[in-house]
N, C-alpha and C positions, 0 to 999 in steps of 0.2 A: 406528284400533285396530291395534296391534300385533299378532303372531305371536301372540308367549305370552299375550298377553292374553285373544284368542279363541281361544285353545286352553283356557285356563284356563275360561275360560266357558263353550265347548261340552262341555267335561268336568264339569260343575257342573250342568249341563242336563240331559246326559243321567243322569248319577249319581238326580238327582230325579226323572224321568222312568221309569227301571229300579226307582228305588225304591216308586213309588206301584203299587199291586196293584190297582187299580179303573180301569186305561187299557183294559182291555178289554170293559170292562160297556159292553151294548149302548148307541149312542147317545139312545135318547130314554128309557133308565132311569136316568138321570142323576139325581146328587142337584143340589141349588142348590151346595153345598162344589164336590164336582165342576166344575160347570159354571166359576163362576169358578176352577178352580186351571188348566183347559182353556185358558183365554181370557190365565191372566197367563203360563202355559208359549209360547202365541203373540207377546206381548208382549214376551219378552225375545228372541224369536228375532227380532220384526222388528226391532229396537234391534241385530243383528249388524250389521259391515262387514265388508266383502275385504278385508284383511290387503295392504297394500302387497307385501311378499313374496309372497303368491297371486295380483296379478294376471293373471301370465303363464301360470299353471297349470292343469290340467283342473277344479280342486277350484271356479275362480271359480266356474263355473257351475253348481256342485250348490249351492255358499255362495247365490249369486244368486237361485239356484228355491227355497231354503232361503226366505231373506229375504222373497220375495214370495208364496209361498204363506200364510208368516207374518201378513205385512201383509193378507190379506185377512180376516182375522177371522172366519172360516169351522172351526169347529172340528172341522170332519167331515176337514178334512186332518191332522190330528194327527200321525195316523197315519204318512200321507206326510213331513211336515217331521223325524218318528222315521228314516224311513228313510234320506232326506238324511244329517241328522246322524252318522248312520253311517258312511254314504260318506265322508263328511268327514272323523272320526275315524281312518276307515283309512287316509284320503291324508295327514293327519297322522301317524301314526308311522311312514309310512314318508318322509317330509318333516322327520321330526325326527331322523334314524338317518341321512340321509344330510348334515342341517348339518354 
């Protein structure tokens, strides 16, 4: 996976993520919609890779905790893998301002 690729994708993530208004309804008042949109939001994060360009950089290892907390299919991280993503975004534009 290239740069732009996962940047395009992390941005595509979170854009859905910011857009859904029910990521903060308590966890066990979950509707069934819910729960599966929870489970494929995890899914597309474990399906990230480091970015050839990242691996030298501090962002591998938020992408890395990103990825694996993902892969546990534990949806009570959500939450966490949201705040990853963030980190990430912000090391990306300033990773894209100094190409």
């Amino acid at each position: 996976m290239d740069t732009q690729e996962f940047t395009e994708n992390l941005q595509t993530w979170l854009e859905i993520y910011r857009d859904n208004d029910k990521v903060n309804i308590p966890y066990d008042d979950k509707t069934e919609d819910q729960v599966r949109w929870e489970n494929g939001m995890l899914r597309v994060c474990s399906a990230f890779r480091v970015p050839e360009a990242m691996e030298a950089t501090p962002a591998k290892e938020v992408i890395t905790t990103l990825i694996e907390k993902s892969k546990s299919g534990d949806r009570k991280v959500l939450g966490e893998v949201y705040e990853n993503a963030c980190l990430i975004e912000k090391f990306l534009k300033g990773f894209e301002s100094n190409s």
